[in-house]
C-alpha positions, 0 to 999 in steps of 0.5 A, a space after each residue: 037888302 043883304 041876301 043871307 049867304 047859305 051853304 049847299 048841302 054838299 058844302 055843309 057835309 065835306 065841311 063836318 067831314 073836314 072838322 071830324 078827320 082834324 078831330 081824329 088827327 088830333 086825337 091821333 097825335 094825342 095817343 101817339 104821345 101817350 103812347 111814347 110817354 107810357 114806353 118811356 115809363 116802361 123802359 125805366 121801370 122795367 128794363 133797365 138793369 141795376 148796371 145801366 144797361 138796356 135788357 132784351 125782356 122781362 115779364 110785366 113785373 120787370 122780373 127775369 132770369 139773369 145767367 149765372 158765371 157758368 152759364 156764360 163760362 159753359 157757353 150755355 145757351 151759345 156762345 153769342 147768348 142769343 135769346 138771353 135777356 142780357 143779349 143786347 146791352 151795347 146795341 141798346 143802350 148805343 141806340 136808345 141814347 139817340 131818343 133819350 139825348 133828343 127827349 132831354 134837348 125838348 124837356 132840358 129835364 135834369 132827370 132826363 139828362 141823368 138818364 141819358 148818362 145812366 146809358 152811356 155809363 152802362 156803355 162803358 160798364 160794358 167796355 169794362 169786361 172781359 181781358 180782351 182789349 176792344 172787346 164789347 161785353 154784351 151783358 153780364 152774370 149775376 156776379 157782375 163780373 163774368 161775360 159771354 165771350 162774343 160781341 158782334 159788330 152789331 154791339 160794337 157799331 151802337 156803342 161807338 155811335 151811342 158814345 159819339 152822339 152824346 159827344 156830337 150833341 149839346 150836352 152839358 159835359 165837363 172837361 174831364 167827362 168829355 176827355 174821358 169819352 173821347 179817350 175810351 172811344 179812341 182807344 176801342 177803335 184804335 184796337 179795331 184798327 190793329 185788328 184790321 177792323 174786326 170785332 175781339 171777341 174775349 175767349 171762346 170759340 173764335 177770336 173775332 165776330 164781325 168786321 167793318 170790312 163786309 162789302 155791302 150795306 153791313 160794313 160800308 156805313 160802319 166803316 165810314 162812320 168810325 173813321 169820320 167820327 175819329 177825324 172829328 174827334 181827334 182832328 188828326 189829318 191821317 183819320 180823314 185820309 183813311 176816310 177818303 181812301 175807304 169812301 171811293 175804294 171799290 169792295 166784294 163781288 159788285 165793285 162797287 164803292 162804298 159811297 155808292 153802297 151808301 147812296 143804295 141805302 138798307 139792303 134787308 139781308 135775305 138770310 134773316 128773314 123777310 123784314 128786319 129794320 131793327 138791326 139794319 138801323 145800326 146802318 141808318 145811324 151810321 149813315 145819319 151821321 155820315 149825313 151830319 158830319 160831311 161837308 163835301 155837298 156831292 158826298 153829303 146828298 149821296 148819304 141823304 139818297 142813302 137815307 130816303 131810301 133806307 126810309 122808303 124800305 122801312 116803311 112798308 113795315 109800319 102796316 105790321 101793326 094791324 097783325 098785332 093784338 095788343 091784347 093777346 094772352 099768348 105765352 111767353 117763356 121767360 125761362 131761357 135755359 130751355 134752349 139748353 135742349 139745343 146745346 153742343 160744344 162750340 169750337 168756331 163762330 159757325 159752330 157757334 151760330 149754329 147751336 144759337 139758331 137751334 136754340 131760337 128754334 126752340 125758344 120759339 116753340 116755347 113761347 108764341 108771344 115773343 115772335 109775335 112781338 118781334 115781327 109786329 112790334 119791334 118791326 114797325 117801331 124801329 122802322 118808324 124811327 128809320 123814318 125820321 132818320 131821313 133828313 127829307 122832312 117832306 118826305 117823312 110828312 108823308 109818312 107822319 099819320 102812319 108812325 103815329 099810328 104806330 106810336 100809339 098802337 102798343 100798350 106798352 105795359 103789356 110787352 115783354 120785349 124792351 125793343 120799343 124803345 125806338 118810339 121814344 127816338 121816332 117821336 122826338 124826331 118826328 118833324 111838325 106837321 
């Protein structure tokens, strides 16, 4: 006679323990993609201007307070329109298409696909700007027409990598839109390379802002990436030979290599504050790209190293979640202008910066809720998709139950800040458990 197989009790108890954590796992990853689909519903019913360009905020009704020609010709807040919601169109826009590009090859939704080219036909609008050849419009007056003067290589870098992952991915194109893309992109850096790769600014206090020539994790990635990307493109040997060249050619104080800075990955910068992901990801794409495109093994595990790293230091971020209250009712000032108590004349790129941070300084004061949402939401979300821009996928598993958990913290309807916009590229990239 068979004897009845039984369980001990301890078997019984680590069994339901098993049961309940897959449970809670799965329920997890459920609010995770609710959380993505909710941001994705967000950025195209809020933030996306009537020219295709991603705006930095607006309130909860998708209402904000676009500068006026004199304000951009006044120079007012600053020069660099820092804390303007028209601030960072070619940075976001370059960014986001990454997520959108990724969301569209998972749906093959048409409406997806047609978002994406809304975002790159934002990224040419604002190449169209300004009388400056190479200059990179960061948003523009309600007449449609009138800009800030000053760019940044922070704008600049999006919108080449926006441009060239459209380009780089299988995306349904004609010939005359691809001619098109690769010719403007072309002609930008061409542009750069005559400037000795620095940034045109169009007028104002100084002629340029930025350059890939910083030694360090600012500049070495940038650099690399364009010229890569115009071998690529253009198939021209003297763009690879210039790639080579810049690879090995040792820079700043450390005489170190830019592969080697590459290899070190995302160096927070101590002048901006503790932790600051959101624009060290203008690196990591630059190096994720570096990553696809190369096909020289030692140079290729360099980028990957480079990587990993950069995803180790992002992930200490992805806690900052637990400092956010998705419910606080705390103020956010939409009205910018009030950094004009900060205001003086700018006559140099320092002068300029300077009169920008005062008026931070006082846009801060004014409006409590948007430091938080800079420091525990726009933190560890671009973090997370730092993340999943190594490609380790065994490493990023390890890292999986925490960027879901940051995917599905937020409500997203109740930010003001666009800069969630990176949960939808994280999501996308997130490898399968």
């Amino acid at each position: 006679m068979a004897v009845p197989f039984r369980l001990s009790a301890f078997a019984v108890v680590a069994l339901a323990a098993a049961a309940c954590s897959v449970a809670r796992g799965d329920d997890l990853e459920a609010r995770a993609a609710k959380g993505v689909e909710q941001a994705h519903a967000e950025i195209w019913r809020r933030f996306v201007d009537p020219h295709n360009t991603v705006l930095d905020y607006t309130d909860l009704d998708g209402k904000y307070l676009r500068p006026s020609p004199q304000d951009c010709r006044e120079m007012k807040p600053s020069a660099l329109s820092w804390g303007v919601p028209v601030e960072d169109g070619p940075m976001f826009n370059g960014l986001y298409l990454d997520g959108a590009i990724n969301r569209w090859k998972r749906t093959r939704d048409p409406a997806d696909l047609a978002k994406a080219r809304r975002l790159v036909d934002g990224l040419l609008f604002l190449a169209s700007l300004g009388k400056t050849p190479g200059f990179i419009a960061r948003g523009v007056a309600d007449d449609g027409v009138t800009t800030y003067p000053m760019g940044s290589n922070d704008q600049t870098t999006p919108w080449l990598y926006g441009i060239w992952r459209y380009l780089q991915e299988d995306v349904p194109q004609s010939d005359e839109e691809r001619q098109r893309l690769t010719k403007r992109f072309c002609e930008i850096i061409d542009v750069l390379e005559k400037c000795d790769w620095r940034m045109p600014c169009d007028g104002g206090p100084s002629t340029y802002r930025g350059n890939f020539n910083t030694p360090g994790w600012e500049g070495a990635p940038r650099r690399l990436f364009v010229l890569k990307a115009m071998h690529g493109l253009t198939g021209e040997a003297r763009w690879d030979e210039l790639y080579r060249a810049a690879l090995v050619e040792r820079v700043g104080e450390s005489q170190r290599t830019r592969l080697e800075i590459c290899r070190t990955g995302l160096v927070f910068d101590p002048g901006q504050g503790p932790r600051h992901s959101w624009t060290g990801s203008v690196g990591v794409t630059a190096l994720r790209a570096l990553w696809e495109l190369e096909t020289n093994d030692a140079w290729k595990a360099a980028y990957a190293e480079g990587l990993r790293h950069s995803a180790e230091l992002s992930a200490k971020s992805l806690p900052l979640i637990e400092k956010f209250d998705v419910d606080g009712k705390e103020h956010f000032e939409q009205n910018w202008r009030i950094m004009n108590e900060a205001w003086k004349p700018q006559h140099s790129e320092a002068e300029a910066v300077a009169v920008a941070v005062a008026g931070l300084r006082v846009q801060g004061r004014a409006s409590p809720r948007l430091h938080l949402e800079k420091d525990y939401m726009r933190e560890p979300v671009f973090a997370a998709w730092v993340v999943t821009l190594c490609p380790d996928e065994a490493y990023v598993r390890t890292e999986r139950a925490a960027i879901l958990r940051v995917l599905a913290h937020y409500r997203y309807d109740r930010l003001h800040l666009s800069q969630f916009f990176p949960a939808e590229s994280a999501w996308f990239r997130l490898p399968p458990k």
